[in-house]
N, C-alpha and C positions, 0 to 999 in steps of 0.2 A: 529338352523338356519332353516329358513323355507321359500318357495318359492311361489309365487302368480303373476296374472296377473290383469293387470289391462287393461278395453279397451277403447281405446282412437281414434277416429275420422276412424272408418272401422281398426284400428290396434290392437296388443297385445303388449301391454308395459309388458317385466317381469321384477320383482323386486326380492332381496334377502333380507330378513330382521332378524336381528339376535336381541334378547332382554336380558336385564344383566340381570344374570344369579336368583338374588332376587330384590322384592321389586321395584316400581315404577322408571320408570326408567326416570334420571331429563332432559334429553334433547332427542330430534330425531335429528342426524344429516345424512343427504342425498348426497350422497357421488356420482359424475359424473363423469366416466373416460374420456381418452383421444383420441385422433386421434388411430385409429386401435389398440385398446386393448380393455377390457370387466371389466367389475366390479369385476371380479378375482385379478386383482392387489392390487386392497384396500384389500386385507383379512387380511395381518399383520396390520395394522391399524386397522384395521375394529375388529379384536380381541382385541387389547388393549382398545378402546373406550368404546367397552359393559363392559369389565374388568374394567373402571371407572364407569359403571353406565349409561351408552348412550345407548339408542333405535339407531342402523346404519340401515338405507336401503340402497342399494346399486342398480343401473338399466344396463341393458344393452342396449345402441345407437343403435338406428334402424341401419341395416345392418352389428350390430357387436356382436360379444358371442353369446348368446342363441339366438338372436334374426334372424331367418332363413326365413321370410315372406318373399313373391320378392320384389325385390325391386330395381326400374331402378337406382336412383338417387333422393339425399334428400341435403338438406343443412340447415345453423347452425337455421334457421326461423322452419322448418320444427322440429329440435331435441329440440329449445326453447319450441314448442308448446307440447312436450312428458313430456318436465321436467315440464313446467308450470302444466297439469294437473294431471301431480304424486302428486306435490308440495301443490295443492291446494287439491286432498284427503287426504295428510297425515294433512294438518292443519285442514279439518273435522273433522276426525279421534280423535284430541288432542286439541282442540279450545283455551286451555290456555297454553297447553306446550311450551316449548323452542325448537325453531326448524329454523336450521340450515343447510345453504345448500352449499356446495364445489364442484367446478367445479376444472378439475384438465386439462391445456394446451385446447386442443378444447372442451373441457368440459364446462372449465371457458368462455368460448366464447362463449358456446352456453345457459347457464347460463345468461352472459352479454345479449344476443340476449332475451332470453324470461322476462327478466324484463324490458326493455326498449318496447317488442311489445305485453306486458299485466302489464299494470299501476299499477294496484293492486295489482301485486305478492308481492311488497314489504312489501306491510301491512303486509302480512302473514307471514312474515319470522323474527325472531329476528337478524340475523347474518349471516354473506355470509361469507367466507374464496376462496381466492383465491389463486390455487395453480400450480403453475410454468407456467402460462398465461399469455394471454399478450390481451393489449386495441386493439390491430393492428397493422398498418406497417408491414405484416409480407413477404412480397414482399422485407424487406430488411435483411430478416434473412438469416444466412449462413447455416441453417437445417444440423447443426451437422458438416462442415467443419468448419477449421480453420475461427478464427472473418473475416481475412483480407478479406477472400474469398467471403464476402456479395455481394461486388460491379458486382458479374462476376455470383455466383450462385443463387443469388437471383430472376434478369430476366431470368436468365436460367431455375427455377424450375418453374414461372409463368407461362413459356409460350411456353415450351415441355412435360414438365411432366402430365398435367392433358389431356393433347391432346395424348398421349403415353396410359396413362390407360383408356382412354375413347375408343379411337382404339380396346383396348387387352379384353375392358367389351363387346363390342361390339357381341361380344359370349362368351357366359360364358363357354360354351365347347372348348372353343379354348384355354384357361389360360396352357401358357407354365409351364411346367414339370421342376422346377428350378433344374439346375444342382450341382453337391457337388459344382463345385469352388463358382460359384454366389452364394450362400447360405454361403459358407465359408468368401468370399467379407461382404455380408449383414450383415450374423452374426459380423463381426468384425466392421463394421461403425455402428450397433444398439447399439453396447458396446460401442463404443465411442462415441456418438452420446447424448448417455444417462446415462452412468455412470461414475461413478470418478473411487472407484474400480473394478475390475473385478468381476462382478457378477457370481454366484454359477450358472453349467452348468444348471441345471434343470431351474434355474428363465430365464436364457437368452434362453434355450429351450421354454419355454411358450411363454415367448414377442414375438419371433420367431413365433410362429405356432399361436398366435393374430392375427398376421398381416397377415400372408397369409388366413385366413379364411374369410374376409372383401373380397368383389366383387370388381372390379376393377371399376367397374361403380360407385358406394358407394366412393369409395376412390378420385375417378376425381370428382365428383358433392361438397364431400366435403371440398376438395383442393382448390376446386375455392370459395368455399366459406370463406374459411380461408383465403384468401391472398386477399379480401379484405372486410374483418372483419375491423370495426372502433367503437367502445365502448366511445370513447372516451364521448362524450357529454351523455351518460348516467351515465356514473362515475360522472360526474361531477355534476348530478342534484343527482345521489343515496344518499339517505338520512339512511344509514342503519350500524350499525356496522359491520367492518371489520377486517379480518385479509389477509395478503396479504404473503404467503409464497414461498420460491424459494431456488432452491440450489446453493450452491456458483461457484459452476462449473458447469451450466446449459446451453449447447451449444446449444438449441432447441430456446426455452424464454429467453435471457438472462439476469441477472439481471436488467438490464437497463428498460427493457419492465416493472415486477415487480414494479422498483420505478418509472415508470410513471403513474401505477395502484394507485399506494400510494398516490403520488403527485393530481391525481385527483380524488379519491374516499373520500371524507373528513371524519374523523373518523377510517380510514382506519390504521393500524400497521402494519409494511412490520418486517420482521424477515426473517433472511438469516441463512438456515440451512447448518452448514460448511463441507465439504467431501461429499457432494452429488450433482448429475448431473441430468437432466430433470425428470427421474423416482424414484424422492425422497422417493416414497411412500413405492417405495421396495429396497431402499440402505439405508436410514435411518428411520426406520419405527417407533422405540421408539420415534424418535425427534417428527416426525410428529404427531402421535398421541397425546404427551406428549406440543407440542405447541396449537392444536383443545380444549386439555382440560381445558388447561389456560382459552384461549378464552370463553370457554361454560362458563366456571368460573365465571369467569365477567360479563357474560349475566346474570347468574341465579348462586347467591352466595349462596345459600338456595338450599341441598335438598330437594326432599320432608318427608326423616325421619326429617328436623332438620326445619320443613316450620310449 
């Protein structure tokens, strides 16, 4: 595993890039985490793919994991344009390779954002995987309560919540000192929110200490940008093989989102991974990887030992 930057428009895009272990390796796939996490959660994945023979890069979202630059406020146009020119040196880089890109929840939406506001990305890419995202509507998501509760949390998280963290970014010296209960609250809606089983204390410790590392400013600029995210009409013109993945119990995206992606991405194959909730990558990590490598499969059924 090895680390590098890349600079992109007055910033530092870092990447993690890990290569199989012998011999040329038959695909790159580029792997985009999600709303307040870091490219640390792909690592079970991200280990079993080079175990198949996959080149993974991994980045981290302006204002999230390594990435520590100031930063007032960004949104999903601003992280399209990070991943676009990752996107566009690693296809330098491999001009005939297989190279595949996964957006994972705002990942996949910011993903969605930079092929629709740079035409060409798609040339470059043999295959996009979508995983636990959504085209939009997300002003009608219940973010982790019960389905019923869309109708009452949905305009409630539009239109207190980003006005709440924009207040609290407002100085970054001011970010309250969360207390055991609230923390004990969070941690408990983070697990339900995102898993089926109860996740091992250390993984629900990390997704924990993800998210409070993300600025409050960061988290309100890209809140609003999330909730009115609309993909819809670039699905519909993308011309590019797809795979569209979700967990069966995913209260974040919920499957419905998933088969909308499917319904308009044409080529697109939705597969539903079963006993797992939004953070499929770290509850079902063999599925995931073991569904991405299908798909590389099909793109490129020839190693290069057997090419």
């Amino acid at each position: 595993m090895s680390r590098r930057r890349i600079q992109h428009a007055g910033r530092t895009l870092h990447l993690v890039e890990q290569d199989p272990p012998a011999g040329e390796a038959r695909a790159t796939v580029f792997l985009v985490h999600g709303y307040v996490l870091s490219q640390s959660v792909f690592g079970k994945v991200a280990g079993r793919l080079v175990a198949a023979g996959m080149r993974v890069v991994r980045t981290d979202l302006a204002g999230h994991g390594w990435d520590r630059e100031p930063l007032e406020e960004t949104d999903l146009h601003r992280l399209g344009d990070d991943l676009a020119a990752v996107l566009h040196q690693l296809r330098a880089e491999d001009p005939r390779g297989t190279l595949v890109a996964l957006g994972h929840s705002m990942g996949g939406m910011a993903l969605m954002t930079a092929l629709d506001d740079h035409p060409t990305l798609a040339g470059e890419l043999d295959g996009v995987v979508w995983l636990a995202t959504s085209p939009g509507r997300m002003r009608t998501s219940s973010f982790g309560l019960p389905a019923g509760t869309a109708p009452l949390v949905g305009p409630l998280v539009s239109t207190l919540a980003p006005a709440v963290m924009t207040r609290l970014g407002a100085d970054p010296a001011a970010r309250p000192r969360p207390r055991p209960l609230a923390l004990v609250v969070e941690a408990a809606h983070l697990r339900r929110s995102n898993f089926v089983t109860r996740p091992a204390r250390a993984v629900g410790a990390h997704v924990l200490a993800l998210h409070h590392r993300v600025p409050y400013a960061v988290m309100a600029s890209l809140l609003r940008s999330i909730l009115v995210h609309d993909a819809e009409d670039l699905l519909r013109r993308l011309d590019l093989p797809g795979l569209v993945l979700v967990g069966d119990h995913d209260r974040m995206t919920p499957l419905s989102h998933s088969r909308r992606i499917a319904e308009l991405h044409r080529g697109a194959r939705l597969e539903v991974v079963p006993r797992a909730g939004h953070l499929l990558m770290l509850e079902q990590p063999a599925a995931v990887a073991a569904a991405i490598t299908t798909f590389v499969d099909r793109l490129s059924p020839s190693t290069p030992e057997d090419a």
